[in-house]
PDB file of N, CA, C, O and CB in Angstrom:
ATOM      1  N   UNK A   1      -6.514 -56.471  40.478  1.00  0.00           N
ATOM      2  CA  UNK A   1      -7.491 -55.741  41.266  1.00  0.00           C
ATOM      3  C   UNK A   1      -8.212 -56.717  42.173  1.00  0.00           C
ATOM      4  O   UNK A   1      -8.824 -57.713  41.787  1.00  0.00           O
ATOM      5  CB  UNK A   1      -8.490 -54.985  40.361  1.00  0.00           C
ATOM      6  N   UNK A   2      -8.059 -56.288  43.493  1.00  0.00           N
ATOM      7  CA  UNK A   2      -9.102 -57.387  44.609  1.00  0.00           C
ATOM      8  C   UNK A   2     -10.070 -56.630  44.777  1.00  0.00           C
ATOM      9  O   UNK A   2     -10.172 -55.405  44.835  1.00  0.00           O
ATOM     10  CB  UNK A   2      -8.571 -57.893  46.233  1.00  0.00           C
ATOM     11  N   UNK A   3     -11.159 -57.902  44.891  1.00  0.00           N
ATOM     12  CA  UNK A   3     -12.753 -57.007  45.507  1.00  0.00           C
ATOM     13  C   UNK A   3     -12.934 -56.768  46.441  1.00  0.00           C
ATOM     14  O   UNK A   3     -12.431 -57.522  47.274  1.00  0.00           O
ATOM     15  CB  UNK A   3     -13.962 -57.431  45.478  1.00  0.00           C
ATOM     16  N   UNK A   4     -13.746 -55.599  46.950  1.00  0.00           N
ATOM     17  CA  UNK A   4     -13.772 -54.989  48.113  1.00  0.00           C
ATOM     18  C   UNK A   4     -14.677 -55.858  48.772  1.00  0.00           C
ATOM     19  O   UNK A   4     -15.389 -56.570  48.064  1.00  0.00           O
ATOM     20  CB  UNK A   4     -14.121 -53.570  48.083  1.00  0.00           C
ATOM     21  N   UNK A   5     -14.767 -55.918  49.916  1.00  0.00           N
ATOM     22  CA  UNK A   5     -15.983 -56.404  50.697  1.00  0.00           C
ATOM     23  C   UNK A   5     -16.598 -55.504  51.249  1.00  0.00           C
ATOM     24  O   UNK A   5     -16.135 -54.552  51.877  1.00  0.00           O
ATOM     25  CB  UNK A   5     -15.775 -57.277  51.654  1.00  0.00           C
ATOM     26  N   UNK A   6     -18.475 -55.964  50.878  1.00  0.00           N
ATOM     27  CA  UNK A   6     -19.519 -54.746  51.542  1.00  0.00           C
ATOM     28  C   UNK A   6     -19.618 -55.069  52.525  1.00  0.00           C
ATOM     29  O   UNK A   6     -19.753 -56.259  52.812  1.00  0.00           O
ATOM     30  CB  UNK A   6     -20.882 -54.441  51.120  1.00  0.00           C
ATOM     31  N   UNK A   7     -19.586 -54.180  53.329  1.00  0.00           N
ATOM     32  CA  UNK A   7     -20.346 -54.944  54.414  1.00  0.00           C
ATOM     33  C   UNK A   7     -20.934 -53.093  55.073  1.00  0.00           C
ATOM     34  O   UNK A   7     -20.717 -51.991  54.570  1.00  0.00           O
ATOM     35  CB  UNK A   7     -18.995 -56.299  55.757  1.00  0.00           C
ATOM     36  N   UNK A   8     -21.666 -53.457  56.283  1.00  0.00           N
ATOM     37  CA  UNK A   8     -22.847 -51.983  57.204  1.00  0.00           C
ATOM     38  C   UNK A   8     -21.444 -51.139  57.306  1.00  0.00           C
ATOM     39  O   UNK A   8     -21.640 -49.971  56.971  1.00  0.00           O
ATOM     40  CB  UNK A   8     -23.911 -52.425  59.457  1.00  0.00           C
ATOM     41  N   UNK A   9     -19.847 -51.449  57.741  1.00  0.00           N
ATOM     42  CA  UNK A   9     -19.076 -50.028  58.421  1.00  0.00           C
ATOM     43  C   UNK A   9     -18.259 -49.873  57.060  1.00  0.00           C
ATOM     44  O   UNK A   9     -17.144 -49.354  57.117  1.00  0.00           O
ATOM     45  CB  UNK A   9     -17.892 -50.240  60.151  1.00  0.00           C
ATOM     46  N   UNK A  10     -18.928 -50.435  55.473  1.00  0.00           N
ATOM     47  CA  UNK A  10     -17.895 -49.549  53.944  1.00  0.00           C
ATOM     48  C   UNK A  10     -18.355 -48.277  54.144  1.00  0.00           C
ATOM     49  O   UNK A  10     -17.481 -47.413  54.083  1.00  0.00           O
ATOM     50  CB  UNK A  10     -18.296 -50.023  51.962  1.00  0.00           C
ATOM     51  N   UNK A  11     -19.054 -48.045  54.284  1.00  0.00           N
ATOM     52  CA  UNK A  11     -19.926 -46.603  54.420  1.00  0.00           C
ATOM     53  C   UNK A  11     -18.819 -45.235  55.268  1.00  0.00           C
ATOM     54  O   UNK A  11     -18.311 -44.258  54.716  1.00  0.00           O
ATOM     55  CB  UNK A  11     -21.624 -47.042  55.666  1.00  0.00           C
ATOM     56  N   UNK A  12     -18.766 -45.483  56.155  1.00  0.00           N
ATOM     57  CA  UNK A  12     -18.168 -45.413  57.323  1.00  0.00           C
ATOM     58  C   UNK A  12     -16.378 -45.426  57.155  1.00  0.00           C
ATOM     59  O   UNK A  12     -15.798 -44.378  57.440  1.00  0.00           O
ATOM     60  CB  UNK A  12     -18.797 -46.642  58.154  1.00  0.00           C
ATOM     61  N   UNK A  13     -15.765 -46.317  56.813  1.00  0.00           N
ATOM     62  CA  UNK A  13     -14.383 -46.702  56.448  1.00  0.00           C
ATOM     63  C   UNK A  13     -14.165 -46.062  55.043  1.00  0.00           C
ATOM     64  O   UNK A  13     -13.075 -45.588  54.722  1.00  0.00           O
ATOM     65  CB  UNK A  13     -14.166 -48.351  56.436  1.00  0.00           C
ATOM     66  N   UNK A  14     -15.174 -46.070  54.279  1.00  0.00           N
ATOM     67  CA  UNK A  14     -14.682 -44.882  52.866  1.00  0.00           C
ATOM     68  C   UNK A  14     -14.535 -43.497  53.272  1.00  0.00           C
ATOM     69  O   UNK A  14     -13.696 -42.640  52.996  1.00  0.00           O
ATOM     70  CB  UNK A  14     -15.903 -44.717  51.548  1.00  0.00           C
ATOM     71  N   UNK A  15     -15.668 -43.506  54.066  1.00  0.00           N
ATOM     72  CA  UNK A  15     -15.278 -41.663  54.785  1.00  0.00           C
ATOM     73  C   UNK A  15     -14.112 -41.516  55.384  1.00  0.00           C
ATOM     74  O   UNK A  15     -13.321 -40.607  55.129  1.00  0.00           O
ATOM     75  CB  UNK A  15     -16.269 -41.049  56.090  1.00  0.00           C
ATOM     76  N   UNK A  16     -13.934 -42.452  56.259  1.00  0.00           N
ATOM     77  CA  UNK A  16     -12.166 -42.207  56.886  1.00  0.00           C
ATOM     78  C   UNK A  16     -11.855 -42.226  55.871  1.00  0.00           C
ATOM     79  O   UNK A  16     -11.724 -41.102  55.385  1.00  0.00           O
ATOM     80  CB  UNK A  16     -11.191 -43.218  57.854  1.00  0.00           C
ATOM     81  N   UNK A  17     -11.693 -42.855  55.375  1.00  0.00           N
ATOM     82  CA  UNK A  17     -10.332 -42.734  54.339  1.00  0.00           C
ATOM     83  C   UNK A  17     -10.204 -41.937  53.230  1.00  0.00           C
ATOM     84  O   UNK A  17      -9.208 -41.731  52.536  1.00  0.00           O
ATOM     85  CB  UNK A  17     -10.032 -43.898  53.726  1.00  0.00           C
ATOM     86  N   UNK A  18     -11.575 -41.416  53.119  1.00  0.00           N
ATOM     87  CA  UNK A  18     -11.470 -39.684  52.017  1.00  0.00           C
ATOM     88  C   UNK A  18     -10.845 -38.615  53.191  1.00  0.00           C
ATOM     89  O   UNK A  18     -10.129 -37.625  53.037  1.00  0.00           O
ATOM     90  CB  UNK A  18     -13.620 -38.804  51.322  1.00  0.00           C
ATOM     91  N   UNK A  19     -11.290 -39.095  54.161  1.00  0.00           N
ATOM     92  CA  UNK A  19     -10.821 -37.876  55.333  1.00  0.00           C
ATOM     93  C   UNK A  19      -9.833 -37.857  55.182  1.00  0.00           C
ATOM     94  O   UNK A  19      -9.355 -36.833  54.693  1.00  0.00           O
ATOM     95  CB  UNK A  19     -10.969 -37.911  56.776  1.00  0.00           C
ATOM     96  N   UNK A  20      -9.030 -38.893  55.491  1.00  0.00           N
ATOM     97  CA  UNK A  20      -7.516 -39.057  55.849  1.00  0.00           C
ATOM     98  C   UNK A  20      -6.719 -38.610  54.524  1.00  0.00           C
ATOM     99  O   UNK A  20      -5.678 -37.964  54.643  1.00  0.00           O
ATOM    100  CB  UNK A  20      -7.119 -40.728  56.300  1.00  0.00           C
ATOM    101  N   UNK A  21      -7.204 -38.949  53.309  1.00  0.00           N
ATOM    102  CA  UNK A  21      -7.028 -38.404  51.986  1.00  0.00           C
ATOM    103  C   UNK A  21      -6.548 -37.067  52.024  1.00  0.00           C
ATOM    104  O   UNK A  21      -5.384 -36.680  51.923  1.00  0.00           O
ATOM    105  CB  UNK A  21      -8.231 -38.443  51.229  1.00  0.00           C
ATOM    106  N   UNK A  22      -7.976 -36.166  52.242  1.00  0.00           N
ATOM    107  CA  UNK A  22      -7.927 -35.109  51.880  1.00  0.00           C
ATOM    108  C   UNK A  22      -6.925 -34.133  52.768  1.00  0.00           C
ATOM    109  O   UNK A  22      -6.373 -33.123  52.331  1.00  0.00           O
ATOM    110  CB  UNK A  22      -9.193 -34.799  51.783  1.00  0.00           C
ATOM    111  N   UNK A  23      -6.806 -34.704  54.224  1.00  0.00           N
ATOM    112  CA  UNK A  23      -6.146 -34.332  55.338  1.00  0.00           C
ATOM    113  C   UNK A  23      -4.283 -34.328  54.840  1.00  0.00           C
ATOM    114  O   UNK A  23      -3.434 -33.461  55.049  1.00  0.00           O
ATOM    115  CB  UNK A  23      -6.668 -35.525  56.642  1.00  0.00           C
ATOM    116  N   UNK A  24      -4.173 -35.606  54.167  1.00  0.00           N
ATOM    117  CA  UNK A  24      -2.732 -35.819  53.793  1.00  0.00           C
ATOM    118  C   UNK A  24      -2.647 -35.135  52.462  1.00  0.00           C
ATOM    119  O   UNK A  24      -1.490 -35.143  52.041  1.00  0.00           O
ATOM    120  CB  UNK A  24      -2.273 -37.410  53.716  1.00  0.00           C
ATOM    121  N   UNK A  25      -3.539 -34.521  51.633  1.00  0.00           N
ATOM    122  CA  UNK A  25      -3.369 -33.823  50.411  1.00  0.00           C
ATOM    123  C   UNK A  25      -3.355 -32.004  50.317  1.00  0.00           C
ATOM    124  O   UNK A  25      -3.094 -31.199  49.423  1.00  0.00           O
ATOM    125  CB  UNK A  25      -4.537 -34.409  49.594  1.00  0.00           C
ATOM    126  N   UNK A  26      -3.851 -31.888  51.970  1.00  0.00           N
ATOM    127  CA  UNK A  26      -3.605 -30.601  52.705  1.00  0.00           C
ATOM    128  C   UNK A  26      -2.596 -30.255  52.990  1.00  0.00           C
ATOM    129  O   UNK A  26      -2.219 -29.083  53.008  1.00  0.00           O
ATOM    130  CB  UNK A  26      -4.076 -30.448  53.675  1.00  0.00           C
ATOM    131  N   UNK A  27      -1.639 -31.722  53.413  1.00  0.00           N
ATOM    132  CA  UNK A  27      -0.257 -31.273  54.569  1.00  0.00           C
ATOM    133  C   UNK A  27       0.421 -31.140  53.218  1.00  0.00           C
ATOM    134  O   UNK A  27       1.007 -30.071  53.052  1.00  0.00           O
ATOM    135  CB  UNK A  27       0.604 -32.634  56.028  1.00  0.00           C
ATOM    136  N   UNK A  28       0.458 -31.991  52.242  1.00  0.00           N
ATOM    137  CA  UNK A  28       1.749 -32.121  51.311  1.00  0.00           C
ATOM    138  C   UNK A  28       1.312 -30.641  50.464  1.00  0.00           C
ATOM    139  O   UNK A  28       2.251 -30.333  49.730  1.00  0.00           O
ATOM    140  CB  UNK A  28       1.852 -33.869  50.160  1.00  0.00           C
ATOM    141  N   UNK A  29       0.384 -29.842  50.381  1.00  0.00           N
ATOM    142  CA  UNK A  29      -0.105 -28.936  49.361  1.00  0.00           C
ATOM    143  C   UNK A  29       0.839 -27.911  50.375  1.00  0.00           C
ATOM    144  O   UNK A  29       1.883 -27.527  49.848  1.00  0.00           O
ATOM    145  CB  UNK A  29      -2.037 -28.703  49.023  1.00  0.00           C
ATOM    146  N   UNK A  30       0.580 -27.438  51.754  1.00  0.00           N
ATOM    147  CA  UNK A  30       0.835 -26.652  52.412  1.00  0.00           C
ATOM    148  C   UNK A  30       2.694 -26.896  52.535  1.00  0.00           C
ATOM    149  O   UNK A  30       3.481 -25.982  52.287  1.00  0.00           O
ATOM    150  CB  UNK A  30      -0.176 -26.768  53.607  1.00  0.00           C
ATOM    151  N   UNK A  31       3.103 -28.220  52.936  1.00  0.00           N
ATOM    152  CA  UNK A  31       4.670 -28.140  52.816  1.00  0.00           C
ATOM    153  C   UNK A  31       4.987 -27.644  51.677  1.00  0.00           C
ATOM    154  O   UNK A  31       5.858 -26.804  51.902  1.00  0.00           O
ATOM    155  CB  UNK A  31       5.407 -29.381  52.927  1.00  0.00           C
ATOM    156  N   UNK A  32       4.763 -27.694  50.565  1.00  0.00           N
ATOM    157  CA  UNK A  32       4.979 -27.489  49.124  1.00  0.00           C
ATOM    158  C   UNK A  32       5.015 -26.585  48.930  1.00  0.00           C
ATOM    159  O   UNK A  32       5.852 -26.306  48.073  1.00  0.00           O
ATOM    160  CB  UNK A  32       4.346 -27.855  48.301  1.00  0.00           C
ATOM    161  N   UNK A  33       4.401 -25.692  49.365  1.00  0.00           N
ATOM    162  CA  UNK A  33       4.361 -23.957  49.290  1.00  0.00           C
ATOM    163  C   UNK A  33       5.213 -23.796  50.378  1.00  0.00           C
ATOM    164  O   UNK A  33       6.328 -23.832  49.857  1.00  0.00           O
ATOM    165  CB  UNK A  33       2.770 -23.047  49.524  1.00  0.00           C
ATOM    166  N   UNK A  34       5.330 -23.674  51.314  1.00  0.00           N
ATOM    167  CA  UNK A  34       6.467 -23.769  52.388  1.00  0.00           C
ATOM    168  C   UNK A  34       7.933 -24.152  51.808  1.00  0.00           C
ATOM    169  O   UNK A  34       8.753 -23.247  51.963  1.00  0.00           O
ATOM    170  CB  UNK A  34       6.047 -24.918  53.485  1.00  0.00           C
ATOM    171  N   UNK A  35       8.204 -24.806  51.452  1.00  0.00           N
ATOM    172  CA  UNK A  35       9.391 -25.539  50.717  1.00  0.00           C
ATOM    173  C   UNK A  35       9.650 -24.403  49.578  1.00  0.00           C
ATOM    174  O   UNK A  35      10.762 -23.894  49.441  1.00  0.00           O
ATOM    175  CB  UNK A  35       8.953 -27.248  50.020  1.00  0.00           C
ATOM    176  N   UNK A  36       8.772 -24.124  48.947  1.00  0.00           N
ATOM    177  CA  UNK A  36       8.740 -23.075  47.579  1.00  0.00           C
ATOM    178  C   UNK A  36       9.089 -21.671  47.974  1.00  0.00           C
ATOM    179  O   UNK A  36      10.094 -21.065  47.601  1.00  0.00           O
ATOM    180  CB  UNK A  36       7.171 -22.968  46.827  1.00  0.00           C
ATOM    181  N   UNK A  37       8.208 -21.246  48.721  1.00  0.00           N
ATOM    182  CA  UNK A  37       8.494 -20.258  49.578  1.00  0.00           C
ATOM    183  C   UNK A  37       9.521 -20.103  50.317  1.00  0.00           C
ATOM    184  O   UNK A  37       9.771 -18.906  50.176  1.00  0.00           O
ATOM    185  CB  UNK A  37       7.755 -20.170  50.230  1.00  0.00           C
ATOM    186  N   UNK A  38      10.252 -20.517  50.988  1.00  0.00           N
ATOM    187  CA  UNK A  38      11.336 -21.299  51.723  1.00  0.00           C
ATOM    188  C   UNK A  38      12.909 -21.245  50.652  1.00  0.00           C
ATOM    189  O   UNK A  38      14.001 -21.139  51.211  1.00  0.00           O
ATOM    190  CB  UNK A  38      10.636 -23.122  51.968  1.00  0.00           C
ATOM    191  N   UNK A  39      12.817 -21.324  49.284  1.00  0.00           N
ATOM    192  CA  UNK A  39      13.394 -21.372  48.189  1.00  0.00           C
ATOM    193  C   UNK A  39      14.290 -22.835  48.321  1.00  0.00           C
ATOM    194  O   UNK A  39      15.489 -22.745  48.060  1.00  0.00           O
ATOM    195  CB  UNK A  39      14.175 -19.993  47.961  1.00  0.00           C
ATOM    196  N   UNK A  40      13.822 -23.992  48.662  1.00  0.00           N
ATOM    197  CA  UNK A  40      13.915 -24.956  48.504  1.00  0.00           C
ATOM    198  C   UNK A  40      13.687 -25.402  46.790  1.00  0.00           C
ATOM    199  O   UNK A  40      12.856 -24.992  45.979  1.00  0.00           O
ATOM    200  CB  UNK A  40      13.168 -25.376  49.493  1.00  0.00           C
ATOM    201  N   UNK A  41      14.860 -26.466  46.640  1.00  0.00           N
ATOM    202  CA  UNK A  41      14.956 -26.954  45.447  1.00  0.00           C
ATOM    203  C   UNK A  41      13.919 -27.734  44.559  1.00  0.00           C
ATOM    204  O   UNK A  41      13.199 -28.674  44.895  1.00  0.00           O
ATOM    205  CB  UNK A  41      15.862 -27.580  45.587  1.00  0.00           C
ATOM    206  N   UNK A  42      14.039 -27.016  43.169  1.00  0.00           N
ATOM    207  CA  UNK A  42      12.870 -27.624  42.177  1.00  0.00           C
ATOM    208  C   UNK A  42      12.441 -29.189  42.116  1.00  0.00           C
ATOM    209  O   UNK A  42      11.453 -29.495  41.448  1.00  0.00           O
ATOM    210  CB  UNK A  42      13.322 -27.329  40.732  1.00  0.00           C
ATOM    211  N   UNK A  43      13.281 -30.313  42.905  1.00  0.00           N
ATOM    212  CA  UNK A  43      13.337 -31.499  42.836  1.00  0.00           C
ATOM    213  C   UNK A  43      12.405 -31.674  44.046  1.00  0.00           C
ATOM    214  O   UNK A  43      11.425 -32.410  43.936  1.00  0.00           O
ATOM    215  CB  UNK A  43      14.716 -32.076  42.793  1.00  0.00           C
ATOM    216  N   UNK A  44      12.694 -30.965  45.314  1.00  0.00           N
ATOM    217  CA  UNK A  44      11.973 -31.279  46.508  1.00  0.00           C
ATOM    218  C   UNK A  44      10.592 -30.720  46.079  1.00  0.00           C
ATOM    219  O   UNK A  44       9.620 -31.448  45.880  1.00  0.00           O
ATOM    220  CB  UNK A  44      12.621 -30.619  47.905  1.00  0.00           C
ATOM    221  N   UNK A  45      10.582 -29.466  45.961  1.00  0.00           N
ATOM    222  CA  UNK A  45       8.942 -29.168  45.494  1.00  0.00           C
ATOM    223  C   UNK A  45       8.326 -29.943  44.473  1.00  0.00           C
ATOM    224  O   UNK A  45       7.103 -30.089  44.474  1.00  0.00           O
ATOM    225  CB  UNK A  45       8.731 -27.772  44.934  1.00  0.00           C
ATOM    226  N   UNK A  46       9.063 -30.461  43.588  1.00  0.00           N
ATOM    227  CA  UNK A  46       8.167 -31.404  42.715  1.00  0.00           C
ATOM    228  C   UNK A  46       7.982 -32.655  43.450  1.00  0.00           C
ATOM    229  O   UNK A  46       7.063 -33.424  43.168  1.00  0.00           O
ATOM    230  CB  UNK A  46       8.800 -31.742  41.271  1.00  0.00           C
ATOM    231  N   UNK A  47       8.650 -32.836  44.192  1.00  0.00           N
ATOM    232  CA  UNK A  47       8.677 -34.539  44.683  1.00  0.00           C
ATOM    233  C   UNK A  47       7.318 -34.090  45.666  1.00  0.00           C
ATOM    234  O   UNK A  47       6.497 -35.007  45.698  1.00  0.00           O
ATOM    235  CB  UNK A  47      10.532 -35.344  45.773  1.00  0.00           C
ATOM    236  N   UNK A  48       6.998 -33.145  46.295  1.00  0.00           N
ATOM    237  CA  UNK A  48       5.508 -32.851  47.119  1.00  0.00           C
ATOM    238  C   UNK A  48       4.576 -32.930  45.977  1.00  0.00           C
ATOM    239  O   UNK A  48       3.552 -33.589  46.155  1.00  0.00           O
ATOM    240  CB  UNK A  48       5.323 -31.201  47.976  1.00  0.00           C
ATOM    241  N   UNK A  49       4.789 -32.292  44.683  1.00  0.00           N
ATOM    242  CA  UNK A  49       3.613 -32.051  43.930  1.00  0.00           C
ATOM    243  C   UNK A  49       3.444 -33.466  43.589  1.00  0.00           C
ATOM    244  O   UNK A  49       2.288 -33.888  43.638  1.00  0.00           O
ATOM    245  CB  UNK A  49       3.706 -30.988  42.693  1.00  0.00           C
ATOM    246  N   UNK A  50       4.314 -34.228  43.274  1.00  0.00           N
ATOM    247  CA  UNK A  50       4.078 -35.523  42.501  1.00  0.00           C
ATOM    248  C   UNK A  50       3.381 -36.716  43.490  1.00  0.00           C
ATOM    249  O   UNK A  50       2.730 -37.714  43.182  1.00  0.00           O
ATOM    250  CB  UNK A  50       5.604 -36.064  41.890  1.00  0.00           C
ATOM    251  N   UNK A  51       3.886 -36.070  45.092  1.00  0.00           N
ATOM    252  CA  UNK A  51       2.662 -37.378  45.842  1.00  0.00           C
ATOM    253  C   UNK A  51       1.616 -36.941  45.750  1.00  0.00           C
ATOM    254  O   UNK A  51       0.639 -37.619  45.433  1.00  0.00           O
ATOM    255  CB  UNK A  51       2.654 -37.835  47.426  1.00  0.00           C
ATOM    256  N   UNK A  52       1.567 -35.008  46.153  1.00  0.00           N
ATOM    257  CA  UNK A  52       0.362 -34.641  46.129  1.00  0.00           C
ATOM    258  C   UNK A  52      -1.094 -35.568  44.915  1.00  0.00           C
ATOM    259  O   UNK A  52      -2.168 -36.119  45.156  1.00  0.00           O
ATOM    260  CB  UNK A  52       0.737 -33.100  45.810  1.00  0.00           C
ATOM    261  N   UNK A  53      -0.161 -35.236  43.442  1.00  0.00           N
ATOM    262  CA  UNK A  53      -1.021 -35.853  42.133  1.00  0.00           C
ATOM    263  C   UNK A  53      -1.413 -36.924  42.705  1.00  0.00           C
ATOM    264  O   UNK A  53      -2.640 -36.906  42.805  1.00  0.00           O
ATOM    265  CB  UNK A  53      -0.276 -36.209  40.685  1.00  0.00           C
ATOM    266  N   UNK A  54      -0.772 -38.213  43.293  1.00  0.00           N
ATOM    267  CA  UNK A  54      -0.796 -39.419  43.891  1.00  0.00           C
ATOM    268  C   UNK A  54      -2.101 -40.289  44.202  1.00  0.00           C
ATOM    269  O   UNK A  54      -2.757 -41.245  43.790  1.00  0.00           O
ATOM    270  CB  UNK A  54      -0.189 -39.183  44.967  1.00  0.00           C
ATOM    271  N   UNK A  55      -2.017 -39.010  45.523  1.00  0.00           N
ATOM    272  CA  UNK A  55      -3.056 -39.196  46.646  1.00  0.00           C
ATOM    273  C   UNK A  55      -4.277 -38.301  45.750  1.00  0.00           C
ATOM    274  O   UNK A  55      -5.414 -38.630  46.088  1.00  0.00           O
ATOM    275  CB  UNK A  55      -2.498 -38.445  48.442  1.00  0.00           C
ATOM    276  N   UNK A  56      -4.242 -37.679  45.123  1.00  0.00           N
ATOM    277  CA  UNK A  56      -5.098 -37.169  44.229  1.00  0.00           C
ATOM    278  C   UNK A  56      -6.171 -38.150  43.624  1.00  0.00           C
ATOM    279  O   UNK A  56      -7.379 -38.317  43.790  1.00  0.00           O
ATOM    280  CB  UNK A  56      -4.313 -36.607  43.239  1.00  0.00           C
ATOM    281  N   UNK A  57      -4.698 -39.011  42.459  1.00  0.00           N
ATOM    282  CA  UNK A  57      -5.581 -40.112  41.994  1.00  0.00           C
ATOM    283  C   UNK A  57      -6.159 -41.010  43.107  1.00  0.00           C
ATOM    284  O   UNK A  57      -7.385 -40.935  43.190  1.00  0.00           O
ATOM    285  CB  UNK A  57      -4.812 -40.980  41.037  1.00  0.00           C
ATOM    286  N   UNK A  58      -5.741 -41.591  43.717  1.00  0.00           N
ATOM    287  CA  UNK A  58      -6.108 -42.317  44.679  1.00  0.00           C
ATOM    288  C   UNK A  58      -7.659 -41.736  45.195  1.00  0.00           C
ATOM    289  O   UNK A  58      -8.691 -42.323  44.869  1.00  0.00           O
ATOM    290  CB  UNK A  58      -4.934 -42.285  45.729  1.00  0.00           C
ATOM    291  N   UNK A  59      -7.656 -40.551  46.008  1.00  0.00           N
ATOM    292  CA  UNK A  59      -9.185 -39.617  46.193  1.00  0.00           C
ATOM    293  C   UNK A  59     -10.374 -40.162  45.096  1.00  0.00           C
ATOM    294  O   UNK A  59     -11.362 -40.852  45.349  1.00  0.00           O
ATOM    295  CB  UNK A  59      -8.871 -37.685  45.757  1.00  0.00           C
ATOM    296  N   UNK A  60     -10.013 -39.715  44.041  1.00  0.00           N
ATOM    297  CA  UNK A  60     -11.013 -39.593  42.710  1.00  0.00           C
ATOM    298  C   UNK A  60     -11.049 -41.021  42.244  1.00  0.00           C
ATOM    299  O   UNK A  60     -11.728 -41.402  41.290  1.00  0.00           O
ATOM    300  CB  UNK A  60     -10.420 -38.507  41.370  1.00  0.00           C
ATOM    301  N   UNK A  61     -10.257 -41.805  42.995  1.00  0.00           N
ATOM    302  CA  UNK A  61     -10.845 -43.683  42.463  1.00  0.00           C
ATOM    303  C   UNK A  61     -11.726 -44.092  43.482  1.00  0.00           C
ATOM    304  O   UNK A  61     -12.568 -44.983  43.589  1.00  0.00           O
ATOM    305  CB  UNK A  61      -9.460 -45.151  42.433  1.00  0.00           C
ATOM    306  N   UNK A  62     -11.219 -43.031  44.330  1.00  0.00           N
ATOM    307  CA  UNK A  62     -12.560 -43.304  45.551  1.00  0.00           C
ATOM    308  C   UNK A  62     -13.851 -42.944  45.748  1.00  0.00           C
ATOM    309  O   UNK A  62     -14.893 -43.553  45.992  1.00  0.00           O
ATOM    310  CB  UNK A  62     -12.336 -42.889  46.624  1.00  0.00           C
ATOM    311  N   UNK A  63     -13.494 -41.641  45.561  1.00  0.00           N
ATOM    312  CA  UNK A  63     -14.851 -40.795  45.375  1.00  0.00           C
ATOM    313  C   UNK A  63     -15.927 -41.670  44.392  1.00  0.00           C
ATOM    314  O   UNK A  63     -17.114 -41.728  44.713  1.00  0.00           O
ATOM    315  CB  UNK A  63     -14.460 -39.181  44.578  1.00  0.00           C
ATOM    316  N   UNK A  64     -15.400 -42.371  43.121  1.00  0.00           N
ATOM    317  CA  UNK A  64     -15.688 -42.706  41.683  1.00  0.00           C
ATOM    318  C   UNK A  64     -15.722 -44.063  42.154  1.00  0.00           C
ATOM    319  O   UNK A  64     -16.025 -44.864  41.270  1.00  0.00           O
ATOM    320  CB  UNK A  64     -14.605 -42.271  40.391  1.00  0.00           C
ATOM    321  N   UNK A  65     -15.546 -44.456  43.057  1.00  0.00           N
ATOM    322  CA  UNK A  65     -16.414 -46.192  43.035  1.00  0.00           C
ATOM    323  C   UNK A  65     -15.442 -46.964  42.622  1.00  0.00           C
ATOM    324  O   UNK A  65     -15.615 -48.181  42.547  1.00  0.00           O
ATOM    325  CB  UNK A  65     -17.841 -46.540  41.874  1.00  0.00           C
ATOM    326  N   UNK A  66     -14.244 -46.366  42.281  1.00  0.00           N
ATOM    327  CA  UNK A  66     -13.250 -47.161  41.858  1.00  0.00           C
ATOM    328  C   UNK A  66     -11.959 -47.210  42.630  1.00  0.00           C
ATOM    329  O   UNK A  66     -11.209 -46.261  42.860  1.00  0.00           O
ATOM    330  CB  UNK A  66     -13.015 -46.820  40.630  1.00  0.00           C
ATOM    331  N   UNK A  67     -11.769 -48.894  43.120  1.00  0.00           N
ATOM    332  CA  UNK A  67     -10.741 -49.232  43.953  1.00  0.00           C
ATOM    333  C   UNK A  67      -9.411 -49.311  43.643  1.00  0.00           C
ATOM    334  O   UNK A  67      -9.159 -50.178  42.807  1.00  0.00           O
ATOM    335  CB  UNK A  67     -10.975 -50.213  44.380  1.00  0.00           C
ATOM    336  N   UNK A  68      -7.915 -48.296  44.300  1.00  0.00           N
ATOM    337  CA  UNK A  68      -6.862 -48.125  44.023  1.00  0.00           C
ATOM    338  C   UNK A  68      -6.095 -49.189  44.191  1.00  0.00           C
ATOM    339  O   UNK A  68      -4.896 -49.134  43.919  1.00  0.00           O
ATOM    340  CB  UNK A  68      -6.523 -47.226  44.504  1.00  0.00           C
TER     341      UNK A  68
END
């Protein structure tokens, strides 16, 4: 684990990057149902759900002060 550096724009650069998070945990949620819907194979829809979980954990180490 490396330490983060504080500095005035962490503030700022954690929000991008929950943004960008939540933005990429939108697209893969929405292909996933698309793909499902679509009657695309149980391997491809899981392989969306399983980055989806991913970027999930990743979110909630963020949100939580804790670096991925």
């Amino acid at each position: 684990m490396t330490s983060m550096l504080i500095s005035a724009d962490t503030p700022a650069l954690l929000d991008r990057e929950i943004d960008d998070l939540l933005l990429q945990m939108r697209g893969l949620a929405v292909v996933r149902d698309l793909l499902a819907a679509r009657g695309a194979s149980s391997a491809e829809v899981a392989a969306h759900s399983s980055e989806l979980e991913s970027v999930r954990r990743r979110l909630a180490g963020l949100i939580g002060g804790a670096e991925s």
